[in-house]
C-alpha positions in Angstrom: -5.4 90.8 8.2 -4.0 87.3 7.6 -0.4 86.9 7.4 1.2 85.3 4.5 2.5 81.7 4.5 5.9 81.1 5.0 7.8 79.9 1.3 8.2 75.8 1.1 11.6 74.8 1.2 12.5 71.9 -1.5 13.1 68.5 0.0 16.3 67.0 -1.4 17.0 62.9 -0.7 20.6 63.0 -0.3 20.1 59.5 1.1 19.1 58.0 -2.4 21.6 60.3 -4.4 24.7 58.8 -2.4 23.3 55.1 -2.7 23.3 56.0 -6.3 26.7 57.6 -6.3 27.8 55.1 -4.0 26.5 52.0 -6.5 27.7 53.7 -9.9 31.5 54.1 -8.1 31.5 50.5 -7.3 29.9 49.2 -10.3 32.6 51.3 -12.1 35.7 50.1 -9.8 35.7 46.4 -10.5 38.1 45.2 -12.7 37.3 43.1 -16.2 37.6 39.9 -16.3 41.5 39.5 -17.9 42.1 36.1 -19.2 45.9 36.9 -20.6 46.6 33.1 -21.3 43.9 32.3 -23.2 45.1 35.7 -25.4 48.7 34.5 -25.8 47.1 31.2 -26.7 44.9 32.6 -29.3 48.0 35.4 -30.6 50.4 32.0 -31.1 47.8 30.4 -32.7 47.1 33.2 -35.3 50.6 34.1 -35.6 52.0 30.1 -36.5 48.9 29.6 -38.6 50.0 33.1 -40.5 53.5 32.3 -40.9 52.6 28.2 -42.5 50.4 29.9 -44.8 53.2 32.0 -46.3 54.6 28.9 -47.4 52.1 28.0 -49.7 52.7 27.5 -53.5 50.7 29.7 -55.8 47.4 28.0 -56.3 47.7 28.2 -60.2 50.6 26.4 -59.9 48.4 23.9 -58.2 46.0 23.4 -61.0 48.1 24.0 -64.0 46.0 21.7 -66.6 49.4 21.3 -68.4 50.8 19.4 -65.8 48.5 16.6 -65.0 49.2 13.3 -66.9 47.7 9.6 -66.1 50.2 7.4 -64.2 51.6 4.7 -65.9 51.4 2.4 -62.5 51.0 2.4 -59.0 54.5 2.5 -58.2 54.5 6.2 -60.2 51.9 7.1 -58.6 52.8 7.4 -55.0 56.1 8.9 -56.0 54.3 11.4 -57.8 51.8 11.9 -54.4 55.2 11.9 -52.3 56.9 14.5 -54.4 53.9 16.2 -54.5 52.9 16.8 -51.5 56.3 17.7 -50.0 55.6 20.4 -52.1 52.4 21.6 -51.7 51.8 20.3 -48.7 50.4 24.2 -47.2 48.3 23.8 -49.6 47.0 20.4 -49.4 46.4 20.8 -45.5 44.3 24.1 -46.4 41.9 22.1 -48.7 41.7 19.8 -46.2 40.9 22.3 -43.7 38.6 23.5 -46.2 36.4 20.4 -46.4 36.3 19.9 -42.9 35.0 23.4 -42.6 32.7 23.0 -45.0 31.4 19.7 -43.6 31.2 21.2 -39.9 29.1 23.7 -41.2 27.0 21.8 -43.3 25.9 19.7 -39.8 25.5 22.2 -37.4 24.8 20.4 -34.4 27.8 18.2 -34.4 30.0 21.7 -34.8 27.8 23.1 -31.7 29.0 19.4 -29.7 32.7 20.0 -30.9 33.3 24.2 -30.1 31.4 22.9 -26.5 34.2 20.5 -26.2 36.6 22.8 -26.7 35.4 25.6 -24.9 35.0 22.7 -21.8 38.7 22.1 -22.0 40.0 25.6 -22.5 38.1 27.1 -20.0 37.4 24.1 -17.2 41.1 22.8 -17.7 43.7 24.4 -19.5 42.7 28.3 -18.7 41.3 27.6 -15.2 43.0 28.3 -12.0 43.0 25.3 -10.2 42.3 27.4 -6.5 39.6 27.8 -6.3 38.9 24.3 -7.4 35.7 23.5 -10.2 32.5 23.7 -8.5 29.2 23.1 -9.7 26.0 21.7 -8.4 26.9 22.3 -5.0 29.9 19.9 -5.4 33.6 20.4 -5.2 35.7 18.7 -8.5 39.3 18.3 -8.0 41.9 18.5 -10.7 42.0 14.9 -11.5 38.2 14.3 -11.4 37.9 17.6 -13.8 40.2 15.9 -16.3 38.2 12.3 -15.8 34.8 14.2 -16.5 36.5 15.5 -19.7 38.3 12.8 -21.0 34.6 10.6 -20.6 33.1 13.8 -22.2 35.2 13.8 -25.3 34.7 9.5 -25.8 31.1 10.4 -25.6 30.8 12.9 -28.1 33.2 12.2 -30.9 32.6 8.5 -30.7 28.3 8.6 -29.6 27.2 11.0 -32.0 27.8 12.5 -34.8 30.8 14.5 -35.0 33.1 11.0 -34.9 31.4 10.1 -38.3 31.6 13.8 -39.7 35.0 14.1 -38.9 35.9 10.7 -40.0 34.0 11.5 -43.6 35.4 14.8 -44.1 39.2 13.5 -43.9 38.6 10.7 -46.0 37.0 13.3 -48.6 39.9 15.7 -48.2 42.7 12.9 -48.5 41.2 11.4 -51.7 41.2 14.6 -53.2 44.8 15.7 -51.8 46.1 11.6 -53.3 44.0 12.0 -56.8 45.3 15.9 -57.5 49.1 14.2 -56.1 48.9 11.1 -58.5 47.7 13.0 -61.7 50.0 16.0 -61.3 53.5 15.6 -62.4 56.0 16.6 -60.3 58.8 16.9 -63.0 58.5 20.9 -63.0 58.7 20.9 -59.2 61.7 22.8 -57.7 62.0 19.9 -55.2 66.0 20.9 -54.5 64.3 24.0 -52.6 63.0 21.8 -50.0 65.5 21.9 -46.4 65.1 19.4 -44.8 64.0 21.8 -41.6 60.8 22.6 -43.7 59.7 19.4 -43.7 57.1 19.7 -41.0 55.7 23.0 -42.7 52.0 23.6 -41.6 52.4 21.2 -39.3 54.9 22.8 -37.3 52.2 25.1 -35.3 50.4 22.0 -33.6 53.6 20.9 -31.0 54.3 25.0 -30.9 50.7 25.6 -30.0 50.2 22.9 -27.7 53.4 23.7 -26.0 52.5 27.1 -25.7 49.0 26.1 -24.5 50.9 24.1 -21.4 53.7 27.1 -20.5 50.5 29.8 -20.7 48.3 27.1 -18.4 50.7 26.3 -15.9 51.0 29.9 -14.1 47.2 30.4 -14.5 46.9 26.7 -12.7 49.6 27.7 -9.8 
């Protein structure tokens, strides 16, 4: 009489399960990628852009039919575009933003040139460590040959295609609509005596507090 077989016992590959493990653990420990400058930059940015927009006038104060009269001459006229826009000047750099918006967008290869720009000098210069230094192709860039490349790279692409000549066209737009509204539109109902005379920037106030900002956030990430 035959005996029986002895029972198989289940092979387990501890081998590939602690590779596995092993992999998932690492893959797991490495930290994200924290650019905490760049986010400073950004949060100034949103915040100075928030606080100019509260100073806007109402916009139906803007277009109130009642108020726009012919000039009588030229000399009237840029008072009335003076007085005008150191009142609404929010709201004449928002429709200036506006058409330059709209004109980005309406050629979108000249806004896919310009955000490359920017994201060349955000991330290659202003948000870069400078050790290690900028490689690519195989070769080594140093700080001042970074800045060289994107000095050149910015002549090039505002001035040899076509974001120089959208850029140029969309102001223009945007400025003879801001100086027809400002000549038409009379400025005698104006509470001009609100105006301090530390307001006077206005809007324009977050461009030397953002670029200043920009340089104190991109000096310790370039130390």
């Amino acid at each position: 009489m035959a005996s029986p077989s002895p029972p198989v016992l289940p092979i387990v590959n501890s081998q590939t399960t602690t590779t596995t493990t092993t992999g998932g653990a690492a893959a797991e420990s490495q930290p994200p990628i924290a650019t905490p400058a760049f986010r400073a930059f950004i949060t100034h940015i949103t915040e100075t852009v928030r606080n100019g927009l509260s100073q806007r006038r109402p916009w139906s104060e803007l277009v109130d039919r009642s108020a726009f009269s012919k000039p009588e001459s030229l000399s009237e006229a840029t008072l009335r575009v003076r007085k005008n826009y150191s009142y609404f000047r929010v709201n004449y750099l928002s429709l200036l933003a506006v058409v330059l918006a709209f004109s980005l967008l309406t050629n979108p290869l000249s806004l896919i040139f310009l955000l490359g720009l920017l994201a060349a000098w955000l991330f290659l210069y202003l948000f870069r460590p400078s050790d290690p230094p900028l490689v690519l192709f195989g070769r080594t860039f140093s700080e001042r040959e970074t800045l060289g490349i994107l000095i050149l790279s910015s002549v090039v692409v505002i001035f040899l295609t076509s974001v120089g000549s959208v850029l140029i066209s969309a102001l223009m737009v945007g400025l003879a609509i801001v100086c027809a509204h400002g000549a038409f539109r009379v400025p005698e109902d104006l509470f001009l005596d609100e105006q301090e005379p530390t307001a006077a920037t206005g809007f324009l106030s977050f461009l030397g507090g953002a670029a200043s900002n920009a340089a104190t956030s991109a000096v310790p990430a370039r130390a």
